[in-house]
PLY file of the C-alpha trace (Angstrom):
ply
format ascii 1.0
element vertex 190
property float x
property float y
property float z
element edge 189
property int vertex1
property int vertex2
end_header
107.15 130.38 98.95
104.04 128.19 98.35
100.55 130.11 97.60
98.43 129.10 100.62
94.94 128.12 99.44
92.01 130.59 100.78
90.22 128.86 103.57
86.89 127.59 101.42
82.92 129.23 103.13
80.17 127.24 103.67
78.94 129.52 100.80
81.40 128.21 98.23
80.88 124.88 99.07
77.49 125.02 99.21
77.60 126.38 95.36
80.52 123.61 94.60
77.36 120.90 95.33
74.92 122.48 94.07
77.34 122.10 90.54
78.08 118.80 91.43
74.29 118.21 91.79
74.29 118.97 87.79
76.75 116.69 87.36
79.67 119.08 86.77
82.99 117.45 86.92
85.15 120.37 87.77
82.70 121.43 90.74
83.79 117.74 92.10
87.81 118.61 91.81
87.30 121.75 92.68
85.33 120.59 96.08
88.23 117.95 96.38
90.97 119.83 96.21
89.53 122.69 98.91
88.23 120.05 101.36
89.99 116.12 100.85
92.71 117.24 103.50
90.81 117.75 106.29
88.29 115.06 105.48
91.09 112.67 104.81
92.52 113.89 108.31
89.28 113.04 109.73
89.52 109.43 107.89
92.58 108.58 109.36
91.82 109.68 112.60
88.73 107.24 113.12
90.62 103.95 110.85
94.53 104.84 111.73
95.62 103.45 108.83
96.45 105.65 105.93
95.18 102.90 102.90
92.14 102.88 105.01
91.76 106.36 105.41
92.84 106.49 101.24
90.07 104.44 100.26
87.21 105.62 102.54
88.26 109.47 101.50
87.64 107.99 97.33
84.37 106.12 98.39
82.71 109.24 100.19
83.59 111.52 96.90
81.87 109.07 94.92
79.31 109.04 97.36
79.07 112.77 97.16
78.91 112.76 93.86
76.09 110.95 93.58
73.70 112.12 96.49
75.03 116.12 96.53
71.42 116.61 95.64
70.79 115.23 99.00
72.31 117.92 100.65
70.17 120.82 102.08
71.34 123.76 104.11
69.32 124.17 106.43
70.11 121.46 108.47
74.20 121.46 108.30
76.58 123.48 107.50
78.43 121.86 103.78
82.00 121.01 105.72
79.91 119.04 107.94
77.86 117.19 105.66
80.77 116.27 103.78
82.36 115.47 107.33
79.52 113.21 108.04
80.01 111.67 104.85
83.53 110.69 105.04
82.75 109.75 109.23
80.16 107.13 108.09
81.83 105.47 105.65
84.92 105.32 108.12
83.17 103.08 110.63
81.21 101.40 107.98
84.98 100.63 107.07
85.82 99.27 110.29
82.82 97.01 110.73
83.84 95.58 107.49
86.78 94.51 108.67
85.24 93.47 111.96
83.79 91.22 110.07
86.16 89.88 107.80
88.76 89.82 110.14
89.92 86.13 112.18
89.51 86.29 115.82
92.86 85.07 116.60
96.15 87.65 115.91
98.66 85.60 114.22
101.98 86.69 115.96
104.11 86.05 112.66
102.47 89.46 111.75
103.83 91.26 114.07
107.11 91.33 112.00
105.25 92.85 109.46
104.18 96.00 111.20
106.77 98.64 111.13
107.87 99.55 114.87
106.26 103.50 114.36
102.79 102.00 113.56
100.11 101.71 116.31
99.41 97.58 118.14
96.51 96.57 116.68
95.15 96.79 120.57
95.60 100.45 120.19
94.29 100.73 116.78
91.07 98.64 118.11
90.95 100.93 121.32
91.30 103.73 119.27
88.27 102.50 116.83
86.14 101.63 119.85
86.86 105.03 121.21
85.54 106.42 117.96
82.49 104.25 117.56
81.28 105.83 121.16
82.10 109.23 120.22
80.15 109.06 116.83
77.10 107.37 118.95
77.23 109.68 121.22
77.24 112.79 118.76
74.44 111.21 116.98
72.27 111.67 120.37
73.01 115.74 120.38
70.66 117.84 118.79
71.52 118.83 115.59
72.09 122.26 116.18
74.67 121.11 119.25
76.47 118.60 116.67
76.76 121.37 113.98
78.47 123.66 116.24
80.51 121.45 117.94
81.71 120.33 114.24
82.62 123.49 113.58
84.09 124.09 116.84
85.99 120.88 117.16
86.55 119.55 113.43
86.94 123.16 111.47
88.64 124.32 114.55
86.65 127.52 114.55
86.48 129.83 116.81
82.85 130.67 118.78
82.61 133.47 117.07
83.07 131.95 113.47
80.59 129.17 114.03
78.53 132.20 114.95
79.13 133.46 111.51
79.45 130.38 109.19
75.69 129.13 110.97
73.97 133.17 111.63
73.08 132.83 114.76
74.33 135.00 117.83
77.05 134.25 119.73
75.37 133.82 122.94
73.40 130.71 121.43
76.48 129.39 119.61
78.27 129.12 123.06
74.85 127.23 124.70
75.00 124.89 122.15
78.57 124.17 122.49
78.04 124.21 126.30
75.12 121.90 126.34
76.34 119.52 123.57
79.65 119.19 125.73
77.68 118.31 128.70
76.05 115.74 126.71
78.90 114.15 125.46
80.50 113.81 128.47
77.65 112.29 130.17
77.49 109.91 127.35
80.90 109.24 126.68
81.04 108.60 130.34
78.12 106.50 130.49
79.49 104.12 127.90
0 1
1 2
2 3
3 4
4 5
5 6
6 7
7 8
8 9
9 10
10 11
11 12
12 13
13 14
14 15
15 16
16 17
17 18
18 19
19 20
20 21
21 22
22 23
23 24
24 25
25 26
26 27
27 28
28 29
29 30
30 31
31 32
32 33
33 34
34 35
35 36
36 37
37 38
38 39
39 40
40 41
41 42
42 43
43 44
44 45
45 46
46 47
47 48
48 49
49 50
50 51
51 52
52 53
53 54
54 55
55 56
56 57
57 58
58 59
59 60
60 61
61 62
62 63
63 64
64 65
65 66
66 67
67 68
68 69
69 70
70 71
71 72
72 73
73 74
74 75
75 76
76 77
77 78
78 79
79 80
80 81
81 82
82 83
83 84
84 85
85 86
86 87
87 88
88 89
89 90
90 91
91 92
92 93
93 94
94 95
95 96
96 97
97 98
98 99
99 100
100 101
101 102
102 103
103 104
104 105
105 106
106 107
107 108
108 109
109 110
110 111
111 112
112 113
113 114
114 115
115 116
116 117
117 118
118 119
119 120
120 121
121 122
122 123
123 124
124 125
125 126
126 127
127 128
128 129
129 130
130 131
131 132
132 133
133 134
134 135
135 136
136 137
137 138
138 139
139 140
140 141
141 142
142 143
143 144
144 145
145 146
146 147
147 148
148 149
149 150
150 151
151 152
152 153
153 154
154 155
155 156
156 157
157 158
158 159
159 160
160 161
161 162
162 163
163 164
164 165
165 166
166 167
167 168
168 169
169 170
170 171
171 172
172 173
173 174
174 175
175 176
176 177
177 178
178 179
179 180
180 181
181 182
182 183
183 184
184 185
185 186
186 187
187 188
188 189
């Protein structure tokens, strides 16, 4: 039976980039190898396609490698600093594309695409969907988009976020509370 790996604390990976800050290779695997599935979960979600996903997941450890300095505690949580990361480069990804892309879908491609993969019309919903939900998560207050990160992306429970961010449980389920309200009101706004 496969070891399972301990589930990494903010404390750990708050000490992995603080190593990584003194350039210490082995901080940067180690960091990698306790957080790239979930942040290359995340990846995929937002771009749908796993070379996409591949490639924004290497640019955002390159990226933490050379800003970990940048990170400070008190205003997030590691996980979702590094989430950020890897979120922003994602649609930074996608506007690239955008960008690059021709207007017009050639339909000799659609042979190309295997028949499990997602229509590029849902892979564009999908990435519009995404662009509003970042935007709109960008509007909470920090301490809302912390603990719905937590909450939503760590999939902890109220009473871990209450933990991993030391505050009481009472305020940890405002903030969730409030920052849900907000979202829906501006997801449902735009």
């Amino acid at each position: 039976m496969p070891a399972t790996r301990p589930e990494p604390t903010p404390d750990s990976l708050a000490d992995l980039l603080a190593r990584i800050q003194g350039a210490d290779p082995t901080a940067l695997r180690a960091l990698y190898d306790l957080t790239s599935a979930k942040l290359f979960g995340l990846a995929l979600r937002i771009l749908v396609r796993r070379e996409w996903a591949e490639e924004v997941l290497q640019d955002s450890f390159v990226n933490i490698w050379r800003h970990a300095g940048d990170y400070q505690a008190s205003l997030a949580a590691p996980m979702t600093w590094l989430a950020s990361i890897v979120r922003h480069r994602a649609l930074d990804h996608l506007r690239r594309v955008r960008a690059t892309a021709e207007s017009e879908w050639d339909d000799s491609l659609d042979e190309l695409l295997p028949s499990g993969d997602v229509e590029p019309a849902d892979a564009l919903s999908i990435s519009q969907e995404a662009r509003a939900l970042a935007h709109c998560l960008d509007v909470l207050d920090p301490e809302q988009r912390q603990a719905i990160a937590l909450a939503y992306l760590r999939d902890q429970s109220h009473s871990e976020v209450s933990t991993s961010l030391r505050v009481p449980l009472g305020t940890v389920k405002s903030w969730i509370r409030r920052g849900l309200e907000k979202l829906k009101t501006c997801l449902g706004a735009a």
